[in-house]
C-alpha positions in Angstrom: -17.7 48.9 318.1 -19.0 47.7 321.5 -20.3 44.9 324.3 -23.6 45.8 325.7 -27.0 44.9 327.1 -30.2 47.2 326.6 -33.0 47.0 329.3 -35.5 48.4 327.0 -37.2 45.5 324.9 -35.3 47.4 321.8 -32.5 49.3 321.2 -33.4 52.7 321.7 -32.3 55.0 318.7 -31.2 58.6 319.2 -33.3 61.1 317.5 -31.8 62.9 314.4 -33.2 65.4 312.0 -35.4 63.9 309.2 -33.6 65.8 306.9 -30.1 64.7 306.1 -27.7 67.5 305.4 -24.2 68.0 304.3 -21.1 70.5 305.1 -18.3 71.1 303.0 -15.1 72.8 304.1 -12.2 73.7 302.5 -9.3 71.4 302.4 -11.5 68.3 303.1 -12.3 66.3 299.5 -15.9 65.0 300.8 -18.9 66.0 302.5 -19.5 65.9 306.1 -22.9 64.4 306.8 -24.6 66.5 309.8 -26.8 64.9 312.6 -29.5 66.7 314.5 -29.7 64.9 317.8 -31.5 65.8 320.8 -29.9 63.7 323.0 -26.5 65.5 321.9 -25.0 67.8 324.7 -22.3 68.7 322.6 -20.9 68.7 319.1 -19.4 65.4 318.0 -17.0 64.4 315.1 -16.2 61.1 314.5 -15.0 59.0 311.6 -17.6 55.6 310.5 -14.1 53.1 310.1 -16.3 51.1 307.8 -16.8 53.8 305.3 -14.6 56.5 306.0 -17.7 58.6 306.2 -17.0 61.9 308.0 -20.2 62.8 310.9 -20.3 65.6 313.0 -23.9 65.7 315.4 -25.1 68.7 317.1 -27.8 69.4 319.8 -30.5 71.7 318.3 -29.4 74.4 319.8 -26.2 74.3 317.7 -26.2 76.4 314.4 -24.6 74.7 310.8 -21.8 77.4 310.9 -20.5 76.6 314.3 -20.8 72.4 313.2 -19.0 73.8 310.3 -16.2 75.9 312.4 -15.5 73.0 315.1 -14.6 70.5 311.7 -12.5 73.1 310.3 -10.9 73.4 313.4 -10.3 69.7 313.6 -9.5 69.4 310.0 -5.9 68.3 310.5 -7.3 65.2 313.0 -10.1 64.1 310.3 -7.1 64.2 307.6 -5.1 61.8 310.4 -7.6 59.8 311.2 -8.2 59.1 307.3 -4.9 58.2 306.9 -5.3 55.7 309.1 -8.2 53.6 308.3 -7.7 50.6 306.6 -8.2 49.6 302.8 -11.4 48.2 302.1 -10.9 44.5 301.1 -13.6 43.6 298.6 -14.7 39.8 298.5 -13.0 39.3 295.1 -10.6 36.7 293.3 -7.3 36.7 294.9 -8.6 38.7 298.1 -7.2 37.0 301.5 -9.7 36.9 304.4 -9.7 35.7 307.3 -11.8 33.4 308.7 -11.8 32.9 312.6 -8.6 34.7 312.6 -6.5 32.3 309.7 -6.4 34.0 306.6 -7.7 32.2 303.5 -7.5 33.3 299.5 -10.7 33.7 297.6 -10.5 31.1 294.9 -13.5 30.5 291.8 -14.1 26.8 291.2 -14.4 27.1 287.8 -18.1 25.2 288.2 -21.3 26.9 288.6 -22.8 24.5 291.1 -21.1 23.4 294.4 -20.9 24.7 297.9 -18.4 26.9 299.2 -15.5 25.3 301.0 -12.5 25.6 303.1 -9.6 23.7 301.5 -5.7 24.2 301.9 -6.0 27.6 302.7 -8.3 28.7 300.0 -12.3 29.7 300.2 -13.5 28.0 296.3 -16.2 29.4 296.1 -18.6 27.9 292.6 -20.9 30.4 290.6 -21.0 32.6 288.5 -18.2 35.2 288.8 -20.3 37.9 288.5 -22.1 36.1 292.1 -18.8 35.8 293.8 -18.5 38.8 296.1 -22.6 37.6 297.5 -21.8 33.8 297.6 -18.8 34.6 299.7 -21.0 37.2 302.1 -23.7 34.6 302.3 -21.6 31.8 303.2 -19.8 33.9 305.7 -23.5 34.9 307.4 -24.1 31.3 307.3 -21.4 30.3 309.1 -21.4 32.9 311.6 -24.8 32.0 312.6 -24.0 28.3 312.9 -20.9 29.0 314.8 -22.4 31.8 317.1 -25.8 29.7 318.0 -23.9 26.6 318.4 -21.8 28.8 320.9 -24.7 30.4 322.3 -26.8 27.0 323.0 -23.6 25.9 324.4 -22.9 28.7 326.9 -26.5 29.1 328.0 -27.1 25.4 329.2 -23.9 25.2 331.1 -25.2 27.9 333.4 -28.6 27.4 333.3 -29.9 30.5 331.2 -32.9 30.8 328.8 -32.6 33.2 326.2 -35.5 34.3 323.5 -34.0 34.8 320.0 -30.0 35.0 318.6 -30.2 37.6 316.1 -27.1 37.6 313.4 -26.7 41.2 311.6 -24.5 43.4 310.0 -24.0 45.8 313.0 -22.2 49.1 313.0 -21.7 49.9 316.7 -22.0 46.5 318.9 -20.1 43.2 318.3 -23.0 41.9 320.9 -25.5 43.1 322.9 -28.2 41.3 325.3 -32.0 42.9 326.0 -33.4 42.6 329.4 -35.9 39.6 327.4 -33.5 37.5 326.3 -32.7 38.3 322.6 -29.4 38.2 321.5 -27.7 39.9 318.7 -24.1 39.7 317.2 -22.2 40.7 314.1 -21.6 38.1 311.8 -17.6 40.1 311.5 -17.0 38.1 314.6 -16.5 35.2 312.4 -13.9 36.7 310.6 -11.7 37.2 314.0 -9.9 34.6 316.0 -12.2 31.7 317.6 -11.1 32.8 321.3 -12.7 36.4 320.7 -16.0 35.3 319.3 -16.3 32.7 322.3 -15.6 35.7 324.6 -18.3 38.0 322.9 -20.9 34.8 323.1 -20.0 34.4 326.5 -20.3 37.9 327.3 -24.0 38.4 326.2 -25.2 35.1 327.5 -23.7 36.4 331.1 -25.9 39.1 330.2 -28.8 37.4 330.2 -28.2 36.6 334.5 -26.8 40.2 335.0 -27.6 43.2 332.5 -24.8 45.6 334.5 -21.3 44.6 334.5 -20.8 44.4 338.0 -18.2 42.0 339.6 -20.9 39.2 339.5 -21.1 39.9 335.7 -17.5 39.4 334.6 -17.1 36.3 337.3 -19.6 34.4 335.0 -18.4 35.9 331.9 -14.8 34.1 332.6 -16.8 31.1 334.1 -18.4 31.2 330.7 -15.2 31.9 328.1 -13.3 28.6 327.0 -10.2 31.6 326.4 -8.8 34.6 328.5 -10.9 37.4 328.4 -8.3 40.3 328.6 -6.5 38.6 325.5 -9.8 38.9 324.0 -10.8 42.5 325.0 -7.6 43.3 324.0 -8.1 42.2 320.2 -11.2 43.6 320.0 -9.7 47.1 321.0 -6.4 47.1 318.6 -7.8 45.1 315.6 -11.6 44.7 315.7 -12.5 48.0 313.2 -10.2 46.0 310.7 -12.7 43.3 310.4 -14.9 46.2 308.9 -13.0 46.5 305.8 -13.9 43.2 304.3 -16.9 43.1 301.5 -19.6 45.9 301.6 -21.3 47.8 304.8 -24.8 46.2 304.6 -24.2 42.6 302.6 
């Protein structure tokens, strides 16, 4: 996942076939899902880290056999980068999560009514335990927005920036990212890591508000703007930020 501004009002989306499709190939014990895009100049495989999902996307030029050749070719590099991805941590009694990087055991109260609440390194979370795993993800979406706004109001005022909207989503390719009118958008997973890194994320999309490149004049205000060090932060992001993608369900 990435930092980023847009100077379109929206988020431009690449254009894909309106028919999904698959590819199987032998050795491989799932389904490649196959993209269509125009904007494609080449063929691209990639792994989704929150799903394990295998893609490969083509330009339309590109037949299905030659998509299907290129994976086979790179079957031994999908099998790798399987390997690697890490175990999906469902929000579930017992599971440790961490929660602005300090890790804390889901715990049911034992009630059905209460909040959720931090206490001596446990999340108790009340309800139902069939409710657990969506009381946790709402709670966590709560206080990601509370956090990240708080930040955000923060940040803004001290160097004199207006922004339009903070948006607080489940993304799947930016941790942040800034449009040329002032709305704001973050993943609530930013909650999950240490405090330092969400304040650098916050700080780098309000910077992006003054400057939508990142020139020099960009990253000057960007550390004028994060309470941490930036490179510690960029630095987390790079070795550990597709772990925060593992905890709970794409989508809750």
């Amino acid at each position: 996942m990435k930092l980023g501004s847009s100077r379109a009002k929206t988020a431009k989306s690449s254009r894909t076939s309106p028919r999904p499709a698959e590819l199987r190939i032998e050795g491989l014990d799932r389904p490649i899902a196959l993209k269509i895009s125009r904007q494609a100049r080449r063929i691209i495989l990639k792994i989704r880290p929150d799903d394990g999902r295998v893609e490969v996307t083509i330009p339309p030029w590109t037949s299905r056999r030659a998509a299907g050749d290129f994976a086979t070719k790179n079957l031994e590099w999908i099998e790798e980068r399987l390997e690697r991805l890490p175990k999906p941590v469902p929000f579930a009694a017992g599971a440790a999560i961490p929660l602005q990087g300090v890790e804390y055991r889901i715990v049911p109260s034992g009630t059905l009514r209460g909040r959720v609440r931090r206490e001596d390194g446990s999340l108790i979370v009340p309800g139902e335990p069939a409710h657990l795993a969506r009381r946790v993800t709402d709670w966590l979406k709560a206080e990601a927005r509370r956090v990240i706004c708080d930040r955000v109001r923060t940040k803004a005022a001290r160097a004199g920036l207006k922004f339009s909207t903070i948006a607080v989503r489940d993304t799947t390719t930016r941790w942040g990212s800034c449009t040329c009118d002032g709305c704001l958008s973050f993943s609530w997973r930013l909650f999950l890591a240490p405090d330092y890194v969400l304040d650098y994320v916050v700080a780098h999309e309000v910077a992006h508000l003054r400057h939508l490149d990142h020139g020099a004049r960009f990253w000057k205000l960007t550390a004028t703007l994060t309470d941490g060090d930036v490179e510690l932060a960029k630095t987390w992001l790079n070795g550990h930020g597709h772990d925060l993608l593992r905890y709970g369900q794409r989508g809750e």
